[in-house]
C-alpha positions in Angstrom: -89.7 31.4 40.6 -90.6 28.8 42.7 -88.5 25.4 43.4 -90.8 23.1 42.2 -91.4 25.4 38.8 -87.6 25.5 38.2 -87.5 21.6 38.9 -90.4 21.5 36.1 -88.5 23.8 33.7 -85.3 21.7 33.9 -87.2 18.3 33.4 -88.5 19.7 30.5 -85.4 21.6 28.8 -83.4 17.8 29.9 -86.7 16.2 27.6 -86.4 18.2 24.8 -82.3 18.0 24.5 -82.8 14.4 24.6 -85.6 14.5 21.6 -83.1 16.7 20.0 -80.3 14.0 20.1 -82.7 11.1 19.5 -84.1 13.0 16.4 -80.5 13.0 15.1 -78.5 9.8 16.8 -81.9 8.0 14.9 -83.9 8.9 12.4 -81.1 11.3 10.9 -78.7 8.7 10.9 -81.1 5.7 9.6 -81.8 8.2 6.3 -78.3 8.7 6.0 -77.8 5.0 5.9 -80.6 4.5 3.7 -78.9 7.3 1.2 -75.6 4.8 1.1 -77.5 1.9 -0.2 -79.4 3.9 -2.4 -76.1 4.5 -4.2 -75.4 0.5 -4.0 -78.3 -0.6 -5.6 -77.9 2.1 -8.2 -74.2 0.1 -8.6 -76.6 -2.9 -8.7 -79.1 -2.2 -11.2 -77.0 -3.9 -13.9 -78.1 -7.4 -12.4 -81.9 -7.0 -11.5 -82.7 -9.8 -9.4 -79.8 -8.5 -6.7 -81.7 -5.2 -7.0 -85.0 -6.1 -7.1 -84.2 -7.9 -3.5 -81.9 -4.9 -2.2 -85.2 -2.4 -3.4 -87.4 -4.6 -1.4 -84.9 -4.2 2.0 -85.2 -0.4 1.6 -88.9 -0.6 1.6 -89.1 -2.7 4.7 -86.4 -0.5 6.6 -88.3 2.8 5.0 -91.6 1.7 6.6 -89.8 0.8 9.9 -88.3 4.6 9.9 -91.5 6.2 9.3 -93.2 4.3 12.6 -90.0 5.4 14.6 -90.5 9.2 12.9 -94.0 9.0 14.3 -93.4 6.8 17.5 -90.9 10.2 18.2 -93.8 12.7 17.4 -96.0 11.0 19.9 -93.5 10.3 22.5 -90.3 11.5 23.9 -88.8 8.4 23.5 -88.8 6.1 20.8 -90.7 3.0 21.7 -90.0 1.4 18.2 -86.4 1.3 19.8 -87.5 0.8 23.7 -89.7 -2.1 22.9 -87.6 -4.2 21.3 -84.7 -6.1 22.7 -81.2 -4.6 23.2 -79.7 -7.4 22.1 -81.3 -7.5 19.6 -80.7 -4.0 18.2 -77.2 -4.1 19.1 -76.6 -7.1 16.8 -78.8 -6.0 14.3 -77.1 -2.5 14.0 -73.9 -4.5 13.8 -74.8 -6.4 11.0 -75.8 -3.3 9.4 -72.6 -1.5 10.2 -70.9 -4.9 8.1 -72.8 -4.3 5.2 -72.4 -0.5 4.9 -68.7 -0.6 4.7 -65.6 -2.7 4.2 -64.1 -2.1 8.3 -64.4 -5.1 10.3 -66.5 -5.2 13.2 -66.1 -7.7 16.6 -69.3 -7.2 18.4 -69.0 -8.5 22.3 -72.2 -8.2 24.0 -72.3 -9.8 27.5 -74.0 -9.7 30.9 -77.4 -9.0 32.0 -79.3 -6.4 29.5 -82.7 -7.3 31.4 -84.5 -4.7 33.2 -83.1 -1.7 32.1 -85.3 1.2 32.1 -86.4 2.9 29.0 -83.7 5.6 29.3 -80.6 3.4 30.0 -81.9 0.9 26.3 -82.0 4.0 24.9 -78.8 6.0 25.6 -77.2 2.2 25.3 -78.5 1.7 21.8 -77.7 5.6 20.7 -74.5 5.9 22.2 -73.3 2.5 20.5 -75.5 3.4 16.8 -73.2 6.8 16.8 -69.8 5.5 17.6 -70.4 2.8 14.7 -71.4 5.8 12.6 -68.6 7.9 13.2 -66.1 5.5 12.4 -68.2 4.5 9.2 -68.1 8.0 8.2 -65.0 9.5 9.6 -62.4 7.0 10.4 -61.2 5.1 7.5 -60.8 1.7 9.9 -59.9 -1.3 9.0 -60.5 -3.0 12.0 -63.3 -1.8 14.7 -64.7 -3.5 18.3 -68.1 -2.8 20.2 -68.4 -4.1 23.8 -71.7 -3.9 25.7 -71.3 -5.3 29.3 -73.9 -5.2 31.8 -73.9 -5.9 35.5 -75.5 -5.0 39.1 -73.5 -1.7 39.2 -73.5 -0.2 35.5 -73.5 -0.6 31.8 -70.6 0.3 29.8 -70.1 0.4 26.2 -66.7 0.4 24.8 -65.7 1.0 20.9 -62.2 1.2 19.5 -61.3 1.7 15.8 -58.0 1.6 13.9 -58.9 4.9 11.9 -57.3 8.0 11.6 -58.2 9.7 14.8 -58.6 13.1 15.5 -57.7 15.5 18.3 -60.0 15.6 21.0 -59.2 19.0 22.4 -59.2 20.5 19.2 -62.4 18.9 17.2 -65.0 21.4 15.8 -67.5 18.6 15.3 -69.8 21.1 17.1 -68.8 24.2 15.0 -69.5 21.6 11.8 -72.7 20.5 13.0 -71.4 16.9 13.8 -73.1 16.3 17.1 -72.7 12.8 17.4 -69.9 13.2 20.0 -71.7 16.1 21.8 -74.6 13.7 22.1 -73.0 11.2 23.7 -71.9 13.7 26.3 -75.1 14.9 26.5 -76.6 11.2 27.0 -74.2 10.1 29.8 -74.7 13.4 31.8 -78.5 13.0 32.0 -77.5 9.4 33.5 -74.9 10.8 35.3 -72.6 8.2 33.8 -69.2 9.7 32.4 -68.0 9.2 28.7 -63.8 8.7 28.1 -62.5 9.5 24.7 -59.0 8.9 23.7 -57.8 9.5 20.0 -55.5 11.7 18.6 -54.1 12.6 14.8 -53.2 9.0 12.9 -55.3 7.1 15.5 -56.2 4.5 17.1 -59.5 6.1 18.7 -61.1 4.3 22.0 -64.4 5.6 23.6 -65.9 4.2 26.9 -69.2 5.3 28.5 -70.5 4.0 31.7 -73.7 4.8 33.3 -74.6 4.1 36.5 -77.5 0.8 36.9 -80.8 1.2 38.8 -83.8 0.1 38.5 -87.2 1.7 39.0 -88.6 1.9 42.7 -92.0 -0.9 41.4 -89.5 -3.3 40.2 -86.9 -3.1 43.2 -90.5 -3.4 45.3 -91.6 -6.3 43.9 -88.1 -8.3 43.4 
């Protein structure tokens, strides 16, 4: 097998991991979230205006979904998530986050998000959508923190929680199907960032990925 062919092949297995985790950091997740509010406005139908409203969120959000389910089976990436701001989806997923559950979030965004390429808005937004879900789901917080920071040399993304923690060494989040960690992994490798996670049985639990920041050779051209 040729250089170039095995070049090809790995190009292609990296692209399909990555739809793999983007299939399940996203749309997987966003369903998921959908399926909690579901049970809310079930709590809500006593009082119909409130649930009439809350109905009319889902639909929005629903219709949303099903572009990104078809932006995915057109593209490798998502462009319902590249094209729009970071900033934006970071704050918006926060708010989000805030009205899923009771934990409270401080949400620090700072630096220069402009620029990025498509792969560095995506793995941002993923990496940070996932932590939020895990401690929504797993970590019985009461108190949580997101930092994005961006500068000339690399993006990192911090998150801490007060929850319960876990053992690193010893998770079977794999084994369980959980791959929101494993993704994460997989994310910052492809970027050949690194990924830090530090939690243990009774908690606290702090994760910190930094990728490295380029841009692409047209843009560095042109600056």
């Amino acid at each position: 097998m040729t250089a170039k062919r095995v070049e090809v092949l790995d190009v292609a297995e990296r692209r399909l991991v990555r739809l793999g985790f983007d299939i399940h950091d996203g749309p997987v997740q966003d369903v998921a979230a959908l399926l909690a509010d579901l049970r809310l406005v079930k709590d809500r139908l006593g009082d119909v205006a409130p649930a009439a409203a809350a109905l009319g969120d889902l639909e929005t959000r629903l219709r949303v979904l099903h572009q990104e389910l078809r932006d995915l089976a057109q593209s490798l990436e998502s462009r319902a998530l590249v094209d729009r701001d970071l900033r934006e989806v970071l704050e918006s997923d926060a708010a989000a986050f805030r009205r899923r559950c009771d934990t409270k979030l401080d949400l620090e965004i700072t630096g220069d998000l402009d620029e990025l390429t498509a792969s560095q808005r995506t793995a941002t937004a993923r990496i940070a959508q996932e932590a939020l879900s895990n401690i929504r789901e797993h970590s019985r917080a009461t108190r949580a923190r997101l930092r994005v920071h961006a500068d000339d040399r690399e993006i990192s993304i911090s998150v801490w929680d007060d929850g319960v923690g876990f053992g690193v060494r010893r998770s079977r989040a794999p084994q369980q199907g959980r791959l929101g960690l494993v993704g994460m992994r997989e994310r910052t490798r492809l970027l050949h960032g690194s990924l830090l996670i530090d939690s243990r049985p009774g908690g606290p639990t702090a994760i910190e990925a930094r990728l490295p920041r380029w841009r692409p050779a047209i843009a560095r051209a042109t600056a």
